[in-house]
C-alpha positions as CSV (number, residue, x, y, z in Angstrom):
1,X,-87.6,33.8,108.6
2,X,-84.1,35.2,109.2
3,X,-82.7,37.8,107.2
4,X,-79.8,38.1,105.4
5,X,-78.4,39.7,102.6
6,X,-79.4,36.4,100.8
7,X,-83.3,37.4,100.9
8,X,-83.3,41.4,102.6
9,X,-85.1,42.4,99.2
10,X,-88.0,40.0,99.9
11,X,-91.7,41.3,100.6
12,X,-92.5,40.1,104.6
13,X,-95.8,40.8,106.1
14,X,-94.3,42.9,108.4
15,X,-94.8,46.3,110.5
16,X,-91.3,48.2,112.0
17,X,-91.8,49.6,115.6
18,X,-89.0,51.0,117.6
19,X,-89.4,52.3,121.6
20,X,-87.1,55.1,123.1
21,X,-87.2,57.9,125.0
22,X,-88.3,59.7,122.1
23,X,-91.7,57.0,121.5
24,X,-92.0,54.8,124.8
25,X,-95.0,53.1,123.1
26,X,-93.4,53.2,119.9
27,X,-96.8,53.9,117.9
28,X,-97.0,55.1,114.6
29,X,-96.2,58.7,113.5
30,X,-95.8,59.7,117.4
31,X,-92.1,59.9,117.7
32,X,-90.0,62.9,118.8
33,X,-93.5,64.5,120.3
34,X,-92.1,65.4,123.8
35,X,-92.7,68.9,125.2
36,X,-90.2,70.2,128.4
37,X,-93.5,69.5,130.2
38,X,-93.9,65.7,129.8
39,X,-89.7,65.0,129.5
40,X,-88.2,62.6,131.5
41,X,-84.6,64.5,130.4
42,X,-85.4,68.2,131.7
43,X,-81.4,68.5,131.0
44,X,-82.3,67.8,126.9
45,X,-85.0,70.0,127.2
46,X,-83.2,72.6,128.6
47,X,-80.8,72.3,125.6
48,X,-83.6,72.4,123.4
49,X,-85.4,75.5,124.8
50,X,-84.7,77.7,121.7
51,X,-86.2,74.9,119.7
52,X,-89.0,73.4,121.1
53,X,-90.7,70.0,120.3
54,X,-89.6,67.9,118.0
55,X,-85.8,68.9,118.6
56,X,-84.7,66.2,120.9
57,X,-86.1,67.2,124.3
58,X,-86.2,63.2,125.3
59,X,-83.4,61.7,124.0
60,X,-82.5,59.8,127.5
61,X,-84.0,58.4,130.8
62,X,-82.7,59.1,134.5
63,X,-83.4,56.3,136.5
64,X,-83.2,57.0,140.4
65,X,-81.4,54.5,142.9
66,X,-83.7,51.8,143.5
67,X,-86.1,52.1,140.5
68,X,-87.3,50.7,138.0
69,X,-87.8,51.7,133.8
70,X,-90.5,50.0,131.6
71,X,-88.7,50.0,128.7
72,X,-91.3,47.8,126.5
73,X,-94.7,46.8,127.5
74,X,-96.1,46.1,124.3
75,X,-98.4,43.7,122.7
76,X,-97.7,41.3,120.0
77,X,-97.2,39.3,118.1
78,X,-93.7,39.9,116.7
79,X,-90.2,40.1,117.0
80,X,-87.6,41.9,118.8
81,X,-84.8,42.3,116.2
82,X,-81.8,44.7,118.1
83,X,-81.6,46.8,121.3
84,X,-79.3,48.9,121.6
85,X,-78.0,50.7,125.5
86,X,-75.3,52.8,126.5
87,X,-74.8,54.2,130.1
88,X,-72.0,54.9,132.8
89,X,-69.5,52.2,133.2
90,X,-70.0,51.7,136.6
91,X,-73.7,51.1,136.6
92,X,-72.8,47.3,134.2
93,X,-73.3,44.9,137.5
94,X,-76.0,47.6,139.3
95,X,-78.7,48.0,136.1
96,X,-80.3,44.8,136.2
97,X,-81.6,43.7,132.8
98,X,-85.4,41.6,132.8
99,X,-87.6,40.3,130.2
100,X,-90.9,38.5,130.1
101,X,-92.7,37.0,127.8
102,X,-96.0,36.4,127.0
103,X,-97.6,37.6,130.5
104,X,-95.4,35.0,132.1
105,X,-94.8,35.8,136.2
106,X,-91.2,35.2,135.9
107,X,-88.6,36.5,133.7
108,X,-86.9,34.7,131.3
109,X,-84.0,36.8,131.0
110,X,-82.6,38.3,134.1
111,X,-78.6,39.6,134.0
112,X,-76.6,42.4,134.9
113,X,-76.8,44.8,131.5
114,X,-73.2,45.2,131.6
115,X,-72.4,41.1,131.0
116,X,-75.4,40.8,129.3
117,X,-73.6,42.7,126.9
118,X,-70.5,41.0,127.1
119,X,-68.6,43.8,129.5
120,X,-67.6,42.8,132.7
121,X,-65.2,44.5,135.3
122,X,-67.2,48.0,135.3
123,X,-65.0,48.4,132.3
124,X,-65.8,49.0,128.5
125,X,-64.5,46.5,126.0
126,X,-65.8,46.4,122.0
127,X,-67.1,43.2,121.1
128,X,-67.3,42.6,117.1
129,X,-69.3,39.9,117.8
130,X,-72.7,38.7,115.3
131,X,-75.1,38.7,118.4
132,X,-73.4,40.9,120.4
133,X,-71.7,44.0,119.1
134,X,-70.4,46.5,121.1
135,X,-68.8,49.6,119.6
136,X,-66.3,52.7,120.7
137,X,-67.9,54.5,123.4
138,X,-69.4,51.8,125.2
139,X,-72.3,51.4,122.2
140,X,-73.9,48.1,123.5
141,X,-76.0,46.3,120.9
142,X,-78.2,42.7,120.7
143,X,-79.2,41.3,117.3
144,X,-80.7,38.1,119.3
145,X,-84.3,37.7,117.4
146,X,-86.4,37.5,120.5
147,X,-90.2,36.2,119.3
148,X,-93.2,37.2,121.3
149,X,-96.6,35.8,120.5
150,X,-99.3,37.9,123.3
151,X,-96.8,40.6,125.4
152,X,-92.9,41.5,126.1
153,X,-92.0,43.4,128.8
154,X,-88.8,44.8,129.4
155,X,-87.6,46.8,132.2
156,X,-84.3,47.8,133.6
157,X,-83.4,47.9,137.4
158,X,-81.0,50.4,139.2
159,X,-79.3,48.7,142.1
160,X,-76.9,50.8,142.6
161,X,-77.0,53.6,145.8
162,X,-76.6,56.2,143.0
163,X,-78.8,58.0,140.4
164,X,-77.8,56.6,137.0
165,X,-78.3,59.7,134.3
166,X,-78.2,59.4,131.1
167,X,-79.8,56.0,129.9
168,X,-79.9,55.7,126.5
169,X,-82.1,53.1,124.5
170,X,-83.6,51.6,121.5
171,X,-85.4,48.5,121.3
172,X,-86.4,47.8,117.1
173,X,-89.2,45.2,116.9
174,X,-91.8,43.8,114.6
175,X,-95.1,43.4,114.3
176,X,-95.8,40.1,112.3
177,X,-97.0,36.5,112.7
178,X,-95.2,34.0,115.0
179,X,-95.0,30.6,114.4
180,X,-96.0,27.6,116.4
181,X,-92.6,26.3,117.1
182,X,-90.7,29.7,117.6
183,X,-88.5,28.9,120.8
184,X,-88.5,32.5,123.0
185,X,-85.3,33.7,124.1
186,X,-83.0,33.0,127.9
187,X,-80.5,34.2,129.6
188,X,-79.4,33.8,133.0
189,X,-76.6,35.3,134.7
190,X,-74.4,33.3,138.1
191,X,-71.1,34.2,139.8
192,X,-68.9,32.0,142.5
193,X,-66.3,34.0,144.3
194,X,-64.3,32.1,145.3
195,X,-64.7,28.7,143.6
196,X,-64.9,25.9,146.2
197,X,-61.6,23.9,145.7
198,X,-62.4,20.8,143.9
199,X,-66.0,22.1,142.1
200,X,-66.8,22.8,138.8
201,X,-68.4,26.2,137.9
202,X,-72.0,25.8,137.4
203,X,-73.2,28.1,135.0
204,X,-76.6,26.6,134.1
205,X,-78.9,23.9,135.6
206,X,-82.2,23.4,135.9
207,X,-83.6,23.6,132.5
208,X,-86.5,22.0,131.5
209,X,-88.3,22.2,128.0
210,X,-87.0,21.9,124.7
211,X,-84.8,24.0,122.8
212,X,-81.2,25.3,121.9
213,X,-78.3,26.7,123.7
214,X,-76.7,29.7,121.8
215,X,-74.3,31.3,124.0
216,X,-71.5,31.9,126.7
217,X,-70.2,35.2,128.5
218,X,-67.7,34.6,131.1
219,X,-65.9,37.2,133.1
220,X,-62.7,35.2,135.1
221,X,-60.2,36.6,137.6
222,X,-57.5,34.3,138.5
223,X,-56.3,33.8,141.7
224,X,-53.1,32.4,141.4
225,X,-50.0,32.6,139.1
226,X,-49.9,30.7,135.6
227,X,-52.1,29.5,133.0
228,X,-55.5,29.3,134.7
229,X,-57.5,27.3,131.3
230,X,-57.1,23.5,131.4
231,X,-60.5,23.0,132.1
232,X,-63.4,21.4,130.1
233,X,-67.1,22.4,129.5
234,X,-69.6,19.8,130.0
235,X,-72.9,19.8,129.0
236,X,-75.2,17.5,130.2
237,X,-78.3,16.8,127.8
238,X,-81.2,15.0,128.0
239,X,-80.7,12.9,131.3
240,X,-77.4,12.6,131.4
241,X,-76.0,11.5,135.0
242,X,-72.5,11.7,136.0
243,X,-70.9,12.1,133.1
244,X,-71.8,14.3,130.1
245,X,-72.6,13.7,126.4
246,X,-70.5,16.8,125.2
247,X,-66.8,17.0,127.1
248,X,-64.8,20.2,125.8
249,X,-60.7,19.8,125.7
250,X,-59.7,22.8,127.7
251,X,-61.2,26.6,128.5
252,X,-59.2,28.2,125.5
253,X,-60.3,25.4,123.3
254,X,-64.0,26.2,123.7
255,X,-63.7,29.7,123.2
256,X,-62.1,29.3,119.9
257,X,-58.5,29.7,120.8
258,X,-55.5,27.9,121.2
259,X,-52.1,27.3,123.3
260,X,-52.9,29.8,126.1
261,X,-54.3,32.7,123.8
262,X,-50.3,33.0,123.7
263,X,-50.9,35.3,120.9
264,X,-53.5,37.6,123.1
265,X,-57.1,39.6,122.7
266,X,-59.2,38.9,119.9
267,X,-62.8,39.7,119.3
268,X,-64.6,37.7,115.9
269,X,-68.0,36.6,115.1
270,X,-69.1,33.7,117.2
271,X,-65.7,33.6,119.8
272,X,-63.8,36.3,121.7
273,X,-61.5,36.5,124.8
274,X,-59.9,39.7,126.0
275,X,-57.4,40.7,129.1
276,X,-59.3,43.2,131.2
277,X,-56.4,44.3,133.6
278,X,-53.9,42.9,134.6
279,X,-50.5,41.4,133.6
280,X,-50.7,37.5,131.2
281,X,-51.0,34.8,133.8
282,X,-50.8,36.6,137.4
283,X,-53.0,36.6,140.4
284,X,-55.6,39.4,140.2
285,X,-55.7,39.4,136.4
286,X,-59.3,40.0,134.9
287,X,-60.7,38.5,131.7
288,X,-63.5,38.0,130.0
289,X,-64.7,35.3,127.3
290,X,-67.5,34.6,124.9
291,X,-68.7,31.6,122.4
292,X,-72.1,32.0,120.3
293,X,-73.5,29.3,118.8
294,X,-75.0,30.6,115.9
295,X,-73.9,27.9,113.5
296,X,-73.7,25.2,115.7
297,X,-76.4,25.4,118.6
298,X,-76.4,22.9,121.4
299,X,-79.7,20.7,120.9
300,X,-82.0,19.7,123.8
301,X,-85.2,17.7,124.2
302,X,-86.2,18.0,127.9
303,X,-83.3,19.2,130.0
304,X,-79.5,20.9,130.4
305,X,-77.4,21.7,132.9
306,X,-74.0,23.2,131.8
307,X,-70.7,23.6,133.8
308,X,-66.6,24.4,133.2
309,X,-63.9,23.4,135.2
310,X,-60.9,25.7,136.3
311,X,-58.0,24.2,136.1
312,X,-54.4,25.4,136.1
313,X,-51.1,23.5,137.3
314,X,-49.1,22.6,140.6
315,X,-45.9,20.9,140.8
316,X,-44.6,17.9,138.8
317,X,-46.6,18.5,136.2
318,X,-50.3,18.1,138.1
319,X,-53.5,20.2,137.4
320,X,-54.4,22.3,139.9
321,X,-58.2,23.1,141.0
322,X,-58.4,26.6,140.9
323,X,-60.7,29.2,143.2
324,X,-60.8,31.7,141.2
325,X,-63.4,34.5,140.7
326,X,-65.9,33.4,138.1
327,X,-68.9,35.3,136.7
328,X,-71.1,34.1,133.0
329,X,-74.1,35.2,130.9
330,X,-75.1,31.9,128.9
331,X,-78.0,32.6,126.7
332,X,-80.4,30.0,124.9
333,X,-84.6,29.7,123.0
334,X,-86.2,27.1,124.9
335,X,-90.0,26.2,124.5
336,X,-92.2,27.7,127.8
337,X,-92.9,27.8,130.5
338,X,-89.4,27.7,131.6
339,X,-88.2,26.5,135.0
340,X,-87.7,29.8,137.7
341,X,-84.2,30.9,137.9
342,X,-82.1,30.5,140.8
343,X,-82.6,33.7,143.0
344,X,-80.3,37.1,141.2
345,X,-77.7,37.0,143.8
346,X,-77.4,40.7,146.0
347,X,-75.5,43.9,144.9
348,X,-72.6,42.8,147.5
349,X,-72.4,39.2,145.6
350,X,-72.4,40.9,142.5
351,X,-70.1,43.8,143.2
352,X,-66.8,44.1,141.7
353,X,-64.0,45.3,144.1
């Protein structure tokens, strides 16, 4: 059941858990019980010397280049209901974000933390979205209800040639029943630099199961001058060939917007789109999108593949393919086992420069 203020006053046969640096196995009545001995954060526990235990000597992790953190390892069943990050800006496309579900070999979520988030372009941007929220200093938080019947794992990678210090978490679950027909949450990260002249962008393919899609992330740079957004989703359902049985109207258009976002940045609920850098409309300019469906998901029975065009204009009045630099996060619950993801393309693939 989803709460809201409609029902938050109604009795749930529930247990609240919450892993962080503080409880890594987030059991009862065993938070806060770090000593400078067992810290992961020797800096906190150096500022807590005159204190001692219980006055936050492992508030954070420091995570070497080329590991890995367990951040939840934890039986179930029950829900995920928020995680919450925050870490140095130019770790977003190096701290690689996994999670597995019920002892499954392959992930079903698997993105860069920083789009995963909705911040692309090593840079901060707040996000007032429902799902995603992301608040003044680079506060990054999921409400995504993520069900778990057995197990979820969650780790995060550092692929980045540097130590990343200060990794701040929380991950806030539940322990309660599941039922039979919870879906378990997706997300799947891609990036074409340059788009081949004449392609659509492919941001998802391959699924196969049942479920809903809930969400899009996109980070664009354009790499020529004008309006770069004539181009329409298209989401194939179901066996659909060649041509799609939903066809969007224009880039803008899905994202909520309107005439060129001639008015500029906006961040609300379920849509968003914000200038990054750059100057409206010239080469090199970075932006970055989003569109959840919370009120009106994107139904599938047995497969979906989902793609946008980038269009902008030539002469005389005639679109133009575009090549430009295009990145997304699209999230969705499908039933499992899932289908394995393409391959998590290599830090130089991913880098932004």
């Amino acid at each position: 059941m989803n709460i809201d203020l409609g029902n938050i006053f109604m009795k749930r046969n529930c247990e609240s858990r919450s892993l962080s640096a503080e409880n890594f196995r987030g059991e009862k009545g065993k938070g806060g019980m770090a000593t400078a001995a067992d810290t992961l954060a020797p800096r906190a526990a150096n500022s807590a010397r005159d204190l001692g235990q219980g006055w936050k000597v492992s508030p954070f992790l420091d995570i070497p280049a080329g590991q890995s953190a367990v951040l939840m390892d934890n039986a179930g069943p029950g829900v995920i209901r928020h995680i919450w990050f925050t870490f140095d800006v130019k770790f977003y496309r190096d701290l690689i974000l996994r999670i597995w579900w019920d002892g499954e070999l392959e992930p079903s979520v698997e993105v860069p933390a920083g789009d995963f988030f909705c911040c692309s372009w090593n840079a901060r941007q707040n996000i007032l979205a429902q799902p995603i929220n992301v608040n003044p200093k680079g506060g990054m938080n999921c409400f995504f209800p993520m069900p778990f019947r057995k197990h979820a794992r969650i780790s995060v990678t550092n692929e980045g040639v540097e130590e990343l210090k200060g990794f701040f978490y929380t991950i806030n679950y539940t322990l309660e029943p599941v039922a039979e027909d919870a879906l378990s949450l997706h997300a799947q990260w891609r990036r074409t630099n340059p788009l081949e002249y004449g392609t659509d962008y492919t941001m998802l393919d391959g699924v196969r199961g049942q479920g809903q899609y809930v969400g899009t992330f996109m980070s664009w740079q354009q790499n020529n001058a004008g309006w770069w957004g004539e181009g329409e989703i298209k989401m194939f359902l179901d066996g659909d060939g060649k041509f799609p049985t939903i066809c969007g109207t224009g880039t803008e258009d899905y994202f909520g917007g309107a005439w060129c976002f001639d008015e500029g940045n906006f961040s609300a609920p379920f849509f968003g789109f914000q200038r990054v850098s750059g100057e409206r409309n010239k080469p090199g300019t970075r932006l970055t999108l989003y569109r959840f469906h919370v009120p009106d998901p994107v139904f599938f029975r047995q497969d979906l593949r989902v793609t946008m065009q980038a269009i902008g204009w030539r002469g005389e009045g005639r679109y133009l393919p575009l090549q430009d630099d295009i990145a997304s996060v699209v999230y969705w619950y499908q039933t499992e086992p899932h289908a394995k993801f393409p391959a998590l393309p290599g830090r130089d693939l991913r880098e932004i420069v």
